[in-house]
PDB file of N, CA, C and O in Angstrom:
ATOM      1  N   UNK A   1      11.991  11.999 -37.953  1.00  0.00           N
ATOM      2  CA  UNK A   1      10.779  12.757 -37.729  1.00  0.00           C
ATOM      3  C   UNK A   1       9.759  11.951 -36.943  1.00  0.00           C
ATOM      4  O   UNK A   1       9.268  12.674 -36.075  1.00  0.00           O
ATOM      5  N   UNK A   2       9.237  10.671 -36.924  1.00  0.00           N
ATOM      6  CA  UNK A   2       8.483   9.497 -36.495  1.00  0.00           C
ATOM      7  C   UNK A   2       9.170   9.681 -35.173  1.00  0.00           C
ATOM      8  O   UNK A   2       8.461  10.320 -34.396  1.00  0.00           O
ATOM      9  N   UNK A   3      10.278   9.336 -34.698  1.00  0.00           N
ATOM     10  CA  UNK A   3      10.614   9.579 -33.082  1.00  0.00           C
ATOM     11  C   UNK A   3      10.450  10.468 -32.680  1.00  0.00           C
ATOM     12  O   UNK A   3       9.965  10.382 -31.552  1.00  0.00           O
ATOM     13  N   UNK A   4      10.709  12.056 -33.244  1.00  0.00           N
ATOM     14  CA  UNK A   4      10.272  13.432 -32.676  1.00  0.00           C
ATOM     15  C   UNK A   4       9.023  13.314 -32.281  1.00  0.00           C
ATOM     16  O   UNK A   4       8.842  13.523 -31.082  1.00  0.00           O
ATOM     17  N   UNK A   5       7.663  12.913 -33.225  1.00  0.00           N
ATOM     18  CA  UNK A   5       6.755  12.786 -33.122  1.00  0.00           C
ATOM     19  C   UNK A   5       6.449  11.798 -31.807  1.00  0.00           C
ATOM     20  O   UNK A   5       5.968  12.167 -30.735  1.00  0.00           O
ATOM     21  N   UNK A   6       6.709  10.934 -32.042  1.00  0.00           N
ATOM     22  CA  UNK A   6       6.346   9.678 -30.523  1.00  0.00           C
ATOM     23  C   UNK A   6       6.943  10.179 -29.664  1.00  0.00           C
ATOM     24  O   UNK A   6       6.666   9.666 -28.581  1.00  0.00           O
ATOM     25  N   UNK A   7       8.003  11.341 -29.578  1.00  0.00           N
ATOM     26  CA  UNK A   7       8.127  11.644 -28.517  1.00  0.00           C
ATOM     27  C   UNK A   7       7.237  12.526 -27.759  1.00  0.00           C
ATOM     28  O   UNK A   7       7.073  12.387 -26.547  1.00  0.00           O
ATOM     29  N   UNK A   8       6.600  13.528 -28.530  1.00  0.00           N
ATOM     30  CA  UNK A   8       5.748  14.631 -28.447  1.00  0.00           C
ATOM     31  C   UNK A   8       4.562  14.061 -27.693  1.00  0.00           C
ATOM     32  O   UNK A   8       4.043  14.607 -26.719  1.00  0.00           O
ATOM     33  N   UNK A   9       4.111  12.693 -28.336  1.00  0.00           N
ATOM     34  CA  UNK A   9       3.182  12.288 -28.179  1.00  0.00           C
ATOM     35  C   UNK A   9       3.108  12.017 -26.837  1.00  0.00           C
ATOM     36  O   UNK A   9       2.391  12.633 -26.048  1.00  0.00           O
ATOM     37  N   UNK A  10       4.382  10.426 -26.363  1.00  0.00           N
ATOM     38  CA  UNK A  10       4.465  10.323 -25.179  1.00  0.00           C
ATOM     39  C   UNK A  10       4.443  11.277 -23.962  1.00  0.00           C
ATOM     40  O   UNK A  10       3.923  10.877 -22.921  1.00  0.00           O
ATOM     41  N   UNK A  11       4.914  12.370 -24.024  1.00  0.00           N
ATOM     42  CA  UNK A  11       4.602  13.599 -23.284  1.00  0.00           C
ATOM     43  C   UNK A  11       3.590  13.971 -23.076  1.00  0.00           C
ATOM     44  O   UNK A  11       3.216  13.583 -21.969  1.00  0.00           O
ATOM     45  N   UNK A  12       2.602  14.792 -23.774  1.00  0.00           N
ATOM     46  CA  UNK A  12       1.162  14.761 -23.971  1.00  0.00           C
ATOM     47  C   UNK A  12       0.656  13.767 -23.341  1.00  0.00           C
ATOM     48  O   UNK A  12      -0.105  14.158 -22.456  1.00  0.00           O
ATOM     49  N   UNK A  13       0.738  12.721 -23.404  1.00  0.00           N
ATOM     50  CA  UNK A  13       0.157  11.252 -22.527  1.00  0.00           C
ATOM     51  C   UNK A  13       0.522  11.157 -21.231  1.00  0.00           C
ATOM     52  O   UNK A  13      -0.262  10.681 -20.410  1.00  0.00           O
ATOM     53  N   UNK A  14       1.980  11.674 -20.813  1.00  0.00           N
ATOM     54  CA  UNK A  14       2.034  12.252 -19.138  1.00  0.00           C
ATOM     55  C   UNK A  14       1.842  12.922 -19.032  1.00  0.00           C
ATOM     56  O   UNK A  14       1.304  12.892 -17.925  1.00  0.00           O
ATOM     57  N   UNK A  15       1.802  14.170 -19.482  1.00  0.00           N
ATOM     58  CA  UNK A  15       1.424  15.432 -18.818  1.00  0.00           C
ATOM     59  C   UNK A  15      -0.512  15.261 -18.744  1.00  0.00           C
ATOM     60  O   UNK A  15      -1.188  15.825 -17.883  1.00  0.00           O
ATOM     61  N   UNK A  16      -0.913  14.637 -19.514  1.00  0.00           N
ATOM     62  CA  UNK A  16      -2.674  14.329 -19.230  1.00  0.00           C
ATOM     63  C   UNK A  16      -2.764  13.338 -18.078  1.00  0.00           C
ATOM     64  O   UNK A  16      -3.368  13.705 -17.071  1.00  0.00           O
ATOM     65  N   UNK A  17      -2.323  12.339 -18.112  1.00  0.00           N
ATOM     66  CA  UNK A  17      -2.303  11.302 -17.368  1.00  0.00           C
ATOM     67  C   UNK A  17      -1.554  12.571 -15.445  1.00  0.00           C
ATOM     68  O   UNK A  17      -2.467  12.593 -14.621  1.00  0.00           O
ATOM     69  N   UNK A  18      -1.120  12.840 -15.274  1.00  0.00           N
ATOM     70  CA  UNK A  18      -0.287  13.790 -14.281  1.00  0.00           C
ATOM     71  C   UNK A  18      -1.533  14.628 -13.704  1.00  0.00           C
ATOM     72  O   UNK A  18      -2.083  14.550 -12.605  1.00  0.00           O
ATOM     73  N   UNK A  19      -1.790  15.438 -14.789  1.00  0.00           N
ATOM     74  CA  UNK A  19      -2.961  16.147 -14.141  1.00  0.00           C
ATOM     75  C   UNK A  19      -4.487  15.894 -14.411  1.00  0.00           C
ATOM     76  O   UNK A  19      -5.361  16.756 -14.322  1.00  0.00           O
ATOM     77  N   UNK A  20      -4.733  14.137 -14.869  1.00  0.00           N
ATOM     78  CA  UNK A  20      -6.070  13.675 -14.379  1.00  0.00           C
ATOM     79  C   UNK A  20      -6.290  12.798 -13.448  1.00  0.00           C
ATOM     80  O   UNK A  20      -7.308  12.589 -12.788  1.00  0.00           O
ATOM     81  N   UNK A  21      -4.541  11.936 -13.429  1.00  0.00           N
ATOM     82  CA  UNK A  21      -5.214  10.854 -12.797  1.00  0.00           C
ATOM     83  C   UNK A  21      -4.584  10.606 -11.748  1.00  0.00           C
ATOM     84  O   UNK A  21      -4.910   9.861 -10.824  1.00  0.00           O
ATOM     85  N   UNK A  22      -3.497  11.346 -11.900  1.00  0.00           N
ATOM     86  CA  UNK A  22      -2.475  10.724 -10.790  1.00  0.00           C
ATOM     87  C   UNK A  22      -3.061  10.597  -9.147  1.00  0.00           C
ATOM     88  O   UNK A  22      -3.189   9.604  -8.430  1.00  0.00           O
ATOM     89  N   UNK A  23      -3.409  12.352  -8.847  1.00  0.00           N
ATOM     90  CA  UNK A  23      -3.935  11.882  -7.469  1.00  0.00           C
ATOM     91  C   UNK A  23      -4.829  10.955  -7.148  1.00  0.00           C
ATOM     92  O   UNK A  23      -4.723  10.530  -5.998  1.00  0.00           O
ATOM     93  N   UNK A  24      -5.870  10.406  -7.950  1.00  0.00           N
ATOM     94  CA  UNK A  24      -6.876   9.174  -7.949  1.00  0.00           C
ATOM     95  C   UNK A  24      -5.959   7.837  -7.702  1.00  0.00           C
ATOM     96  O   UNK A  24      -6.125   7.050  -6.769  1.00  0.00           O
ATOM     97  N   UNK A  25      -4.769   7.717  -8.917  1.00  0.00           N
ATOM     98  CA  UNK A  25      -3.862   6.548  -8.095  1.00  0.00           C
ATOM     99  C   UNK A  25      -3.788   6.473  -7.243  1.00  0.00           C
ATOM    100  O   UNK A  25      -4.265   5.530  -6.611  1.00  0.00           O
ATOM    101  N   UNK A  26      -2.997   7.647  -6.622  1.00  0.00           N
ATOM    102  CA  UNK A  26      -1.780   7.675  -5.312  1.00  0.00           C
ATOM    103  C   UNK A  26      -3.024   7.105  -4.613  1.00  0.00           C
ATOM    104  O   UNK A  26      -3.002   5.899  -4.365  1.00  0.00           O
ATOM    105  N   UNK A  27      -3.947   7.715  -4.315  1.00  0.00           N
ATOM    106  CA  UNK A  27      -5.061   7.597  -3.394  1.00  0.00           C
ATOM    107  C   UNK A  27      -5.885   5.911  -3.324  1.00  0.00           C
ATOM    108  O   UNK A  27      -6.225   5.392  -2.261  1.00  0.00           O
ATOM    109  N   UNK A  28      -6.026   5.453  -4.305  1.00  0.00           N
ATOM    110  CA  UNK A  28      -6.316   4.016  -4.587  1.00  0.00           C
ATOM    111  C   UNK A  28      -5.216   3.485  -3.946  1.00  0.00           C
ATOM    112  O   UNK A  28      -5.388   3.202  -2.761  1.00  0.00           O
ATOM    113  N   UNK A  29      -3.733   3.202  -4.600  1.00  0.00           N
ATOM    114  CA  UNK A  29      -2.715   2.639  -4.139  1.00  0.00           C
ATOM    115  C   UNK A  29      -2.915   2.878  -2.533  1.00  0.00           C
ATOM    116  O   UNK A  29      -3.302   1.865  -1.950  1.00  0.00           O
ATOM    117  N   UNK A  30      -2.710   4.098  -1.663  1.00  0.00           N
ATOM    118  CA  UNK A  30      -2.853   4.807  -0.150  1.00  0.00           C
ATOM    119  C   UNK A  30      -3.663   3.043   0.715  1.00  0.00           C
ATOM    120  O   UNK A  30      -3.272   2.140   1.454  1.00  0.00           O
ATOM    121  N   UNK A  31      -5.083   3.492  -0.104  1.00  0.00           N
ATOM    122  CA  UNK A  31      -6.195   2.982   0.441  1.00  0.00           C
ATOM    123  C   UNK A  31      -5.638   1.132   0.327  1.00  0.00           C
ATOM    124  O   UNK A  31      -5.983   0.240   1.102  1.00  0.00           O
ATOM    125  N   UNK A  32      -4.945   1.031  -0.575  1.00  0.00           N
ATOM    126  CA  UNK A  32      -4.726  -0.679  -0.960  1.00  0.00           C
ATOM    127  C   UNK A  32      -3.613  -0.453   0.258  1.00  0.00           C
ATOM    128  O   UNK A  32      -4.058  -0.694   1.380  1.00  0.00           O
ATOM    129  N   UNK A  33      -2.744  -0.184   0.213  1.00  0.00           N
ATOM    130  CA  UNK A  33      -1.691  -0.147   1.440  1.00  0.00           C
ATOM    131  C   UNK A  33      -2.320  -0.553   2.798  1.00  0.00           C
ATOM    132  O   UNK A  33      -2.132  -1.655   3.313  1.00  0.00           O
ATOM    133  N   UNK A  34      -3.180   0.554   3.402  1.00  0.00           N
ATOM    134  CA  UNK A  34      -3.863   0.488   4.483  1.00  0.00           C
ATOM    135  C   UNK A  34      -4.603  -0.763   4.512  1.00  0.00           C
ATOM    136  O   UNK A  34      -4.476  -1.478   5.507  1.00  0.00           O
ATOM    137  N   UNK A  35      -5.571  -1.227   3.288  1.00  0.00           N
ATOM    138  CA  UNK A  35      -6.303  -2.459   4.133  1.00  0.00           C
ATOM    139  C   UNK A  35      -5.232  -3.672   3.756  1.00  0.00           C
ATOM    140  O   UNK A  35      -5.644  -4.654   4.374  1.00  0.00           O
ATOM    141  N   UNK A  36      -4.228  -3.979   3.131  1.00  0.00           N
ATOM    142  CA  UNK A  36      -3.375  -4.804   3.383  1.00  0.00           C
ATOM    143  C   UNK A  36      -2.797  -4.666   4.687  1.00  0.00           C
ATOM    144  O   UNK A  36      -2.644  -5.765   5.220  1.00  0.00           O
ATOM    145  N   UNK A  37      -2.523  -3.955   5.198  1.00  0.00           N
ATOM    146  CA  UNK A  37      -1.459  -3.653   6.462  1.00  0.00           C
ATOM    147  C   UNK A  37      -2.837  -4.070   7.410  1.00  0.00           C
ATOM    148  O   UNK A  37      -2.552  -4.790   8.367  1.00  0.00           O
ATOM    149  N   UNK A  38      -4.124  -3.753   7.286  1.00  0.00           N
ATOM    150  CA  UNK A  38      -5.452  -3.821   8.328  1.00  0.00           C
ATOM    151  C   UNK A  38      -5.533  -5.751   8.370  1.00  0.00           C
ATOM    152  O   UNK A  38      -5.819  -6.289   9.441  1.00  0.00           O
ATOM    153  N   UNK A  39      -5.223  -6.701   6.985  1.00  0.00           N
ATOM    154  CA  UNK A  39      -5.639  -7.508   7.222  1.00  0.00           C
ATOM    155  C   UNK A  39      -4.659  -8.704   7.283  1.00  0.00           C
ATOM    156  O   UNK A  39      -4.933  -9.901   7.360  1.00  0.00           O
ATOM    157  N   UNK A  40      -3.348  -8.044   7.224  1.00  0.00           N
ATOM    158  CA  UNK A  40      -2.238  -8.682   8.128  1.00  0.00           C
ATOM    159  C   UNK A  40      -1.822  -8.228   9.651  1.00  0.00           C
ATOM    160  O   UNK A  40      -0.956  -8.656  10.414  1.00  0.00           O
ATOM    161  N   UNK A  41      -2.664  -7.328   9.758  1.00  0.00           N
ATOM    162  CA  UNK A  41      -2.539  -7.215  11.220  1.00  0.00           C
ATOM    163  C   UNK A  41      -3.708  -8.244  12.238  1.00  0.00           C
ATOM    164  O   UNK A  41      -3.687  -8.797  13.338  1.00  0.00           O
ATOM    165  N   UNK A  42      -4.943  -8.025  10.760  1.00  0.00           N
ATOM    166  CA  UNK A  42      -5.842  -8.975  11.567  1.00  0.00           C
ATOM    167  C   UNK A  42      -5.211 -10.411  12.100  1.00  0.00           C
ATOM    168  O   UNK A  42      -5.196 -11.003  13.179  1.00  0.00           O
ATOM    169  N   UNK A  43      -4.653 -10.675  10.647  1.00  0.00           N
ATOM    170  CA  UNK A  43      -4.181 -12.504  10.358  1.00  0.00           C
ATOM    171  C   UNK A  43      -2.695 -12.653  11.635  1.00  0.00           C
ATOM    172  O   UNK A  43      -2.992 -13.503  12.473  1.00  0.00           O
ATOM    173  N   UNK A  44      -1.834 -12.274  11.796  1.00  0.00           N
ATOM    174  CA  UNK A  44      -0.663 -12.306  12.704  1.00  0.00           C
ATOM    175  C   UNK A  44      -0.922 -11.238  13.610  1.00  0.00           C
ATOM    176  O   UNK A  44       0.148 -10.636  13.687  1.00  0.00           O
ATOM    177  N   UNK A  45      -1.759 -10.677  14.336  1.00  0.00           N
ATOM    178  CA  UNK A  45      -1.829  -9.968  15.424  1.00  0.00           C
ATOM    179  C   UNK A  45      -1.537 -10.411  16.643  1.00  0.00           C
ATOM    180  O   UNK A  45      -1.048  -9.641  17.470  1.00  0.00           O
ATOM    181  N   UNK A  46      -1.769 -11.594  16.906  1.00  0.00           N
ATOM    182  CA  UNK A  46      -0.970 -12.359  17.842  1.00  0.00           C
ATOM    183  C   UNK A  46       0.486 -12.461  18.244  1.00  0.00           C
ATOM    184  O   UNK A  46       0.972 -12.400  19.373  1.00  0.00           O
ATOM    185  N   UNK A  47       1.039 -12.620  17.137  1.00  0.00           N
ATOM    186  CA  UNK A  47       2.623 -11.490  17.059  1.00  0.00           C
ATOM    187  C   UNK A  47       2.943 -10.765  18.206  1.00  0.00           C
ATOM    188  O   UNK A  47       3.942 -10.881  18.916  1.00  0.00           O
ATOM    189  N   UNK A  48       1.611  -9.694  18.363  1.00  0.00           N
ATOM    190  CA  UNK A  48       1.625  -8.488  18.588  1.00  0.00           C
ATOM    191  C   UNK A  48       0.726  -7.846  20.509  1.00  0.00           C
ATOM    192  O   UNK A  48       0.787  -6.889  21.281  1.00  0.00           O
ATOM    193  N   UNK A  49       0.155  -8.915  20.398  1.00  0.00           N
ATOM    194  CA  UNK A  49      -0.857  -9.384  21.268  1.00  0.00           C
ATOM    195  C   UNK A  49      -2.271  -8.530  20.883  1.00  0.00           C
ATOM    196  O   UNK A  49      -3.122  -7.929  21.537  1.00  0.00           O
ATOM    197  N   UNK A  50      -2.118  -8.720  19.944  1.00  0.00           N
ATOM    198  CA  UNK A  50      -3.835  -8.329  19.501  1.00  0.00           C
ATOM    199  C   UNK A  50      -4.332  -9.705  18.404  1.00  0.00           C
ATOM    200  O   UNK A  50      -4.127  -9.870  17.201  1.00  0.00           O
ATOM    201  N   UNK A  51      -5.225 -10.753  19.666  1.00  0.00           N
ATOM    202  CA  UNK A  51      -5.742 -11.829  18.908  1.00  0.00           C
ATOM    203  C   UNK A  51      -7.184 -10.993  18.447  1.00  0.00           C
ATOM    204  O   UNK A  51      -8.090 -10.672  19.216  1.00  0.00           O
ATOM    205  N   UNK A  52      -7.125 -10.746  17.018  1.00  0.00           N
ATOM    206  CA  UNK A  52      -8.397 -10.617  16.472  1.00  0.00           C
ATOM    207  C   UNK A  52      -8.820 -11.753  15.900  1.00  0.00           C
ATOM    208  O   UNK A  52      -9.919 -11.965  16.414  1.00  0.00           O
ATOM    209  N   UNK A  53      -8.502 -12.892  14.875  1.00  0.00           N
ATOM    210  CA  UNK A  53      -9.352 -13.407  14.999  1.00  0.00           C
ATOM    211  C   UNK A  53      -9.100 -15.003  15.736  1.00  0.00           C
ATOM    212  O   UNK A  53      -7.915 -15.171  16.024  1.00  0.00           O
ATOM    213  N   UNK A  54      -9.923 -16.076  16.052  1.00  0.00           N
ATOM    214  CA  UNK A  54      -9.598 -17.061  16.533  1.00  0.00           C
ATOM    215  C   UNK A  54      -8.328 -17.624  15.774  1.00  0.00           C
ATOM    216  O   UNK A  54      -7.982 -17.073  14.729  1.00  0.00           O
ATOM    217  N   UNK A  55      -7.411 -19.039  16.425  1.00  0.00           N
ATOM    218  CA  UNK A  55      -6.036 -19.389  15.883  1.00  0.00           C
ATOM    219  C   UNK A  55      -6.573 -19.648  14.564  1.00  0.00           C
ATOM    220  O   UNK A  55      -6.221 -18.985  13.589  1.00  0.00           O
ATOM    221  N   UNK A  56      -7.675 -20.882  14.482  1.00  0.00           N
ATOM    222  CA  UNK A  56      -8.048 -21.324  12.845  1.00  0.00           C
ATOM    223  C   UNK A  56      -7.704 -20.784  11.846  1.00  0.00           C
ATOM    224  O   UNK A  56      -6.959 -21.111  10.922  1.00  0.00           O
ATOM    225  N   UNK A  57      -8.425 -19.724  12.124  1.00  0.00           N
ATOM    226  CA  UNK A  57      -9.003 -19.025  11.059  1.00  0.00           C
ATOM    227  C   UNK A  57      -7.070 -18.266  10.457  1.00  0.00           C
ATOM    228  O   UNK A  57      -6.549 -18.094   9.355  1.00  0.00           O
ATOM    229  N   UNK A  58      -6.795 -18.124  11.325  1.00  0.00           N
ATOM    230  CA  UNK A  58      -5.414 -17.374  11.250  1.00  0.00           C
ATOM    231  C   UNK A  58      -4.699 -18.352  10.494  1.00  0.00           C
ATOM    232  O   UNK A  58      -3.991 -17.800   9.651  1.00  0.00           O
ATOM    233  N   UNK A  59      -4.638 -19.291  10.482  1.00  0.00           N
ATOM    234  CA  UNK A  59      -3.601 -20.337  10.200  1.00  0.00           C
ATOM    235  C   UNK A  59      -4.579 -20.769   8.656  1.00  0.00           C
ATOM    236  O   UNK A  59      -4.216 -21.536   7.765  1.00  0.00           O
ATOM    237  N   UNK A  60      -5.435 -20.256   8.712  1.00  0.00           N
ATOM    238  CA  UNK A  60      -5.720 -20.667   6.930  1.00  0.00           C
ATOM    239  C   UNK A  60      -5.948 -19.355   6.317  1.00  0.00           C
ATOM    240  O   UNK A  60      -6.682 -19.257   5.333  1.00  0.00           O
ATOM    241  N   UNK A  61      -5.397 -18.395   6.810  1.00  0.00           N
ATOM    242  CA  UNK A  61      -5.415 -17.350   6.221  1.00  0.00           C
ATOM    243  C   UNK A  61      -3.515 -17.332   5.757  1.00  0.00           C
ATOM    244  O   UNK A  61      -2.952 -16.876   4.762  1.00  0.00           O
ATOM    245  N   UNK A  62      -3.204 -17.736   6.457  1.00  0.00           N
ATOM    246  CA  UNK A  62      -1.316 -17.422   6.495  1.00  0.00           C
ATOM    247  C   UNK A  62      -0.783 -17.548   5.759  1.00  0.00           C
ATOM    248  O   UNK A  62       0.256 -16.886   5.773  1.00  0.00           O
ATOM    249  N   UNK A  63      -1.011 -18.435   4.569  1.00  0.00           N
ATOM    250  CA  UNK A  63      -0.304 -18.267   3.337  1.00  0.00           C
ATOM    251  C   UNK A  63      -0.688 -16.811   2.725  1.00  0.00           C
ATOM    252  O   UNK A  63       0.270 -16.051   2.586  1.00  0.00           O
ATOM    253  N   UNK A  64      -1.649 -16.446   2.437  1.00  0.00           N
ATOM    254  CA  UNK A  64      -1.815 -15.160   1.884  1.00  0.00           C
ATOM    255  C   UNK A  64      -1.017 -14.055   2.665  1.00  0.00           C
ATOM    256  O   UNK A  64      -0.489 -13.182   1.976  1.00  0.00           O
ATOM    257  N   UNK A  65      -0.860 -13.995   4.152  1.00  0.00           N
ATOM    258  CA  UNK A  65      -0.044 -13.203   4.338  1.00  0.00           C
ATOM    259  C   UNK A  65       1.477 -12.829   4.723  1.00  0.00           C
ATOM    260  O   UNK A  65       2.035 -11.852   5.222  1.00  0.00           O
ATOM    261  N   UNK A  66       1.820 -13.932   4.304  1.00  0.00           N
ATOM    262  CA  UNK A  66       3.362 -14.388   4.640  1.00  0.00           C
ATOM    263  C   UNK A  66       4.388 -13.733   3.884  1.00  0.00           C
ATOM    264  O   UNK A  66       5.536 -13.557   4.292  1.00  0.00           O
ATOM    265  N   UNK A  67       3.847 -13.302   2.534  1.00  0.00           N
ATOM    266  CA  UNK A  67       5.016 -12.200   1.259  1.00  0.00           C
ATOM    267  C   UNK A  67       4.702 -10.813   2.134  1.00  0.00           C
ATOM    268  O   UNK A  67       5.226  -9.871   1.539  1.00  0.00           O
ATOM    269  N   UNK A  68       4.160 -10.463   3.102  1.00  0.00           N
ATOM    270  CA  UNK A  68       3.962  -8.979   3.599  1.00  0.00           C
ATOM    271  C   UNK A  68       4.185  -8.670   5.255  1.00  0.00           C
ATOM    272  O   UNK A  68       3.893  -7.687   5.936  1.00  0.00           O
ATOM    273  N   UNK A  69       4.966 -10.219   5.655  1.00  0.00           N
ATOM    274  CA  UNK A  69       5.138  -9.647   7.161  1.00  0.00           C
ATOM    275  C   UNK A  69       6.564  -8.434   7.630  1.00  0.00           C
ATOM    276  O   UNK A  69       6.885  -7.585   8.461  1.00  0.00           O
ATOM    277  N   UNK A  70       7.014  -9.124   6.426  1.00  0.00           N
ATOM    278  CA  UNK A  70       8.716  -7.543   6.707  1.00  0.00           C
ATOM    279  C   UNK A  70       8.122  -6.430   6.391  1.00  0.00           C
ATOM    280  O   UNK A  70       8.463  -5.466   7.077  1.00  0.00           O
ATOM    281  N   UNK A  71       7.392  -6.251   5.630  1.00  0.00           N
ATOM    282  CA  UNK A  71       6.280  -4.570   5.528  1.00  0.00           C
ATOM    283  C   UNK A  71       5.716  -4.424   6.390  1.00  0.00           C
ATOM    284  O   UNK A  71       6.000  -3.434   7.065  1.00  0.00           O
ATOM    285  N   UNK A  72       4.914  -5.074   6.722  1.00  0.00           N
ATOM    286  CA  UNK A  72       3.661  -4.656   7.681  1.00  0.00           C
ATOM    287  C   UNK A  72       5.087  -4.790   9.335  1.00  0.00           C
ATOM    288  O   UNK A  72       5.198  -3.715   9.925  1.00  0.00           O
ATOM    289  N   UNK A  73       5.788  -5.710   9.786  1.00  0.00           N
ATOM    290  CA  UNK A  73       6.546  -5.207  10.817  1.00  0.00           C
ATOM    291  C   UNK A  73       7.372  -3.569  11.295  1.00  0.00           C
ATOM    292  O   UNK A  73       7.445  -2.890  12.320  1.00  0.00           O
ATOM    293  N   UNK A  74       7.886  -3.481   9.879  1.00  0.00           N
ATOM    294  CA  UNK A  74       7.950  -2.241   9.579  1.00  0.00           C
ATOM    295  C   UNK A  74       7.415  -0.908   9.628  1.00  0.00           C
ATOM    296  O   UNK A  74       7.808   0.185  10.034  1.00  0.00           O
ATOM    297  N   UNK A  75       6.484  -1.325   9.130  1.00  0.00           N
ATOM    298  CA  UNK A  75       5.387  -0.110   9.461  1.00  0.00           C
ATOM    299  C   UNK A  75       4.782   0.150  10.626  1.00  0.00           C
ATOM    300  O   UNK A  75       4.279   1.174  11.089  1.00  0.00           O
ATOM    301  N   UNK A  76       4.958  -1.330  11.165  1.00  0.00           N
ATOM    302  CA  UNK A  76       3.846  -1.097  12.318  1.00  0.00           C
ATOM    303  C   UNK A  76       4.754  -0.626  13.609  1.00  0.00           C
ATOM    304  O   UNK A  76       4.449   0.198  14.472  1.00  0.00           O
ATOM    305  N   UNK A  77       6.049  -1.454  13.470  1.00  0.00           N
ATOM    306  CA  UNK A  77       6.593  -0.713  14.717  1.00  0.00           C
ATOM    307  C   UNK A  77       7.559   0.772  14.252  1.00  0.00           C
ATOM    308  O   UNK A  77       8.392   1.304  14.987  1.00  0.00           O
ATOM    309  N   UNK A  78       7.297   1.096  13.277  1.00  0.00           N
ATOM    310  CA  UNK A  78       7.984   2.553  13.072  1.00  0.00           C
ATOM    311  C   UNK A  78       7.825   3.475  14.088  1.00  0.00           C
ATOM    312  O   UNK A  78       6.923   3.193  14.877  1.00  0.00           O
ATOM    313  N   UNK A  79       8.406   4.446  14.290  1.00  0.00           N
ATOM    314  CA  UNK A  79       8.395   5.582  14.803  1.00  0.00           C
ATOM    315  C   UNK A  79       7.191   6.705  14.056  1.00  0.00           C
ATOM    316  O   UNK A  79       7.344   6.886  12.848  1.00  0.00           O
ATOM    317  N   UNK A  80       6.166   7.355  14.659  1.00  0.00           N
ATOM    318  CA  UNK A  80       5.879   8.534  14.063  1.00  0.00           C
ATOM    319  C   UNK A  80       5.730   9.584  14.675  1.00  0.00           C
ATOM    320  O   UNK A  80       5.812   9.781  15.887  1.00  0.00           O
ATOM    321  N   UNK A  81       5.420  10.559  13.535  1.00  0.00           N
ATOM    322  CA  UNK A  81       5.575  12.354  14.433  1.00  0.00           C
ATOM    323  C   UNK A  81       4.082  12.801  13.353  1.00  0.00           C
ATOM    324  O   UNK A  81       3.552  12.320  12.351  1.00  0.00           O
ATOM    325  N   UNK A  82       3.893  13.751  14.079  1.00  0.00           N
ATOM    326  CA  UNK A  82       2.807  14.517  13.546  1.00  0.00           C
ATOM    327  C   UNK A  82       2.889  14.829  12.031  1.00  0.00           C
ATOM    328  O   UNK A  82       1.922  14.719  11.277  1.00  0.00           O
ATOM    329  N   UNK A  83       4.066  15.209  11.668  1.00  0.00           N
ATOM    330  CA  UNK A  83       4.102  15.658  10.252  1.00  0.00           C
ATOM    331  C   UNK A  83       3.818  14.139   9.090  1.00  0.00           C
ATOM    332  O   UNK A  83       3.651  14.152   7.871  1.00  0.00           O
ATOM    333  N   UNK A  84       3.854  12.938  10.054  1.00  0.00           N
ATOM    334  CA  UNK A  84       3.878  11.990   8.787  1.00  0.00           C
ATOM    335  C   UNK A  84       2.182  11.953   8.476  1.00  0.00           C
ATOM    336  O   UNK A  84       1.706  11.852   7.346  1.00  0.00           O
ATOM    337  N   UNK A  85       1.449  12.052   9.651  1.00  0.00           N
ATOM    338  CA  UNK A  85       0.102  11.950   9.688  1.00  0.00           C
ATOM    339  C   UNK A  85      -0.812  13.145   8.635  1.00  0.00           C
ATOM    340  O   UNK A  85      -1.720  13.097   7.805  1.00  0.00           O
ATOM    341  N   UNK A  86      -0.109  13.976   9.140  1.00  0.00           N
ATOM    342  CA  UNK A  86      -0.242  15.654   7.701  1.00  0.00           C
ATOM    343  C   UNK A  86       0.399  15.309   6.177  1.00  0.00           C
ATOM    344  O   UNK A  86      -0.104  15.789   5.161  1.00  0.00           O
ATOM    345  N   UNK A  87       1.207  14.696   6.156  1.00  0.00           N
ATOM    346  CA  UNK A  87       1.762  14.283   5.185  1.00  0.00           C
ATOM    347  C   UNK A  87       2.072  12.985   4.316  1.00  0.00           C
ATOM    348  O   UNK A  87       2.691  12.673   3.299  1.00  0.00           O
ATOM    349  N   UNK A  88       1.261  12.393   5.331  1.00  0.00           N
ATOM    350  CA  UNK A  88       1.749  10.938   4.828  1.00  0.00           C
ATOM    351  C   UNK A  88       0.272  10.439   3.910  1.00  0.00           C
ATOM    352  O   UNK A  88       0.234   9.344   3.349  1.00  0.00           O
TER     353      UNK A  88
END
């Protein structure tokens, strides 16, 4: 009876959590995506030929962005179409 119950419960706790909070995540997470991808593009843009900021500054930033250059390459040279921009 105690597991029926915790199960009931746990449910109730997603189905609230689903329709209060979720889109506020997705949307936080969205927004964390974007300025990570904004400030490894800043830091290795040179890569790319977009020196934003001077070498220095780049090269003491680089440890922080070194776990995210196979993402951010990825993303950045992807392919897109209109529907990802509507949808993405």
């Amino acid at each position: 009876m105690v597991g029926f119950l915790g199960k009931i419960k746990d449910t109730l706790k997603e189905i609230t959590y689903g329709m209060a909070l979720h889109s506020q995540v997705t949307g936080i997470l969205k927004t964390r995506m974007y300025i990570e991808h904004l400030f490894t593009l800043m830091v290795l843009g040179d890569m790319l030929g977009f020196p934003v900021l001077p070498p220095y500054y780049s090269l003491r930033l680089l440890p922080y962005a070194i776990p995210n250059v196979q993402k951010w390459k990825h993303r950045f040279y992807r392919e897109r179409d209109f529907t990802d921009i509507i949808y993405g």
